[in-house]
N, C-alpha and C positions, 0 to 999 in steps of 0.2 A: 791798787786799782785806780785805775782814770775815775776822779771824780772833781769835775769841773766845776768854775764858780757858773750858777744861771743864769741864762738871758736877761732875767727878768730883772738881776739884782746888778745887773753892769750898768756905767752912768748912760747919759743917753749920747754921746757922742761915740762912745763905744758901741753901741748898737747900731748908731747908723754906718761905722766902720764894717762892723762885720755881717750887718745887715744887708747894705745897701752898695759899696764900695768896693768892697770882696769882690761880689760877684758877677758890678762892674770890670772890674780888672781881668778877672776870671773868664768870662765872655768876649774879652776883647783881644784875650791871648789867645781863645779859640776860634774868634774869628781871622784873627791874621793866617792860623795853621791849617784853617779849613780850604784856604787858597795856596796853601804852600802843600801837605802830605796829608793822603789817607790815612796811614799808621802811626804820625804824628797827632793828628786829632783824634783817633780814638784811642789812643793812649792816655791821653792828656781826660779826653773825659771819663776812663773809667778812674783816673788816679782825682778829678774832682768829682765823681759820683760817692766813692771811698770818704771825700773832705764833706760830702753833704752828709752822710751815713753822721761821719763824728760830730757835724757840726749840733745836729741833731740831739750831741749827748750832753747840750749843754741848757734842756730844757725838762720840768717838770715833767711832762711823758708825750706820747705822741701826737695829740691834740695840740700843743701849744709849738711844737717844732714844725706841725705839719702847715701852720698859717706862718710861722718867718719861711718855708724853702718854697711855700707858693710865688709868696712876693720875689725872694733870692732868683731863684728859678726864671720869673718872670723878666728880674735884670740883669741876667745873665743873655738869655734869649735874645735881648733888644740890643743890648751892648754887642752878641756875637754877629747880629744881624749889619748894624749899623757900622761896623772896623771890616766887618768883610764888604758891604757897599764903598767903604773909604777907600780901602787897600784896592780892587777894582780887579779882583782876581777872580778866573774860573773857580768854582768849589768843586774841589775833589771827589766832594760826598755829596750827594746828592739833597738837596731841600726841600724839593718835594714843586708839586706845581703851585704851591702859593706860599712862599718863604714867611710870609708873616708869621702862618700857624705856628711855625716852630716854636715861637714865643709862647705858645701856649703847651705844645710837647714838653718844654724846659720848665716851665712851671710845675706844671701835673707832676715831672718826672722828680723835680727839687722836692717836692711837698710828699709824695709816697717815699724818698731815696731821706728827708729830714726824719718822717714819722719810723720809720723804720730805729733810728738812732736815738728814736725821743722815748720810745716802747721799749727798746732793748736796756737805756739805764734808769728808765723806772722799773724793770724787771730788778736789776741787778742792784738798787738802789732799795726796791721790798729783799732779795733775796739775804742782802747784808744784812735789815734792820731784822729779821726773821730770830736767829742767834741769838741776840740781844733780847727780845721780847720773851722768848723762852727760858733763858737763864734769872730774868727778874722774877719771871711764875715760878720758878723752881727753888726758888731762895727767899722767900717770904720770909725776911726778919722783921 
């Protein structure tokens, strides 16, 4: 089973890597593709909706993953905003009539798409330890 080291216990340059930088990176690939292809950019963001889901399983439960993909989310958003303003291309997908909010859709969307993956391996993280707990009651030496 995937059972990742936690957010909490990586150094802190590690966290600002996969906290901060990731999703830099991440944003700014999807703003170059959002001026280049339709089916390129929603490709690309359902294959990083998937990397927010896991990224998620790398926290205590879904309360503490859901405050890293608000921020994540939110740098992604500014980073996709700001390479597509550089790059100086029509978007193929629409932004909506005030392109900032997105910044805030990508947030919201990080933070429920984190919590999701923060809830699923503390299910799966009680459903292991479950086993264990019952075999120690059962054998009382």
């Amino acid at each position: 089973m995937y059972d990742p080291r936690l957010f909490r216990d990586r150094e802190r340059g590690a966290q600002i890597v996969l906290a901060g930088v990731v999703p830099a990176i991440a944003g700014a690939i999807a703003g170059v593709l959002i001026g280049a292809s339709s089916g390129a950019y929603w490709a690309y963001s359902a294959v990083i909706a998937l990397a927010t889901i896991v990224g998620g399983f790398e926290h205590g439960d879904g309360w503490d993953a859901a405050d890293r993909g608000l921020i994540a989310g939110a740098i992604y958003g500014v980073a996709l905003l700001l390479v597509h303003a550089l790059a100086g291309t029509h978007a193929k997908v629409s932004l909506g009539s005030f392109p900032p909010f997105l910044i805030v859709i990508t947030a919201i969307a990080g933070m429920l798409l984190s919590a999701i993956g923060g809830r699923t391996a503390r299910a799966m993280r009680e459903r292991r330890a479950a086993p264990a707990a019952e075999e120690s009651v059962a054998d009382p030496e």
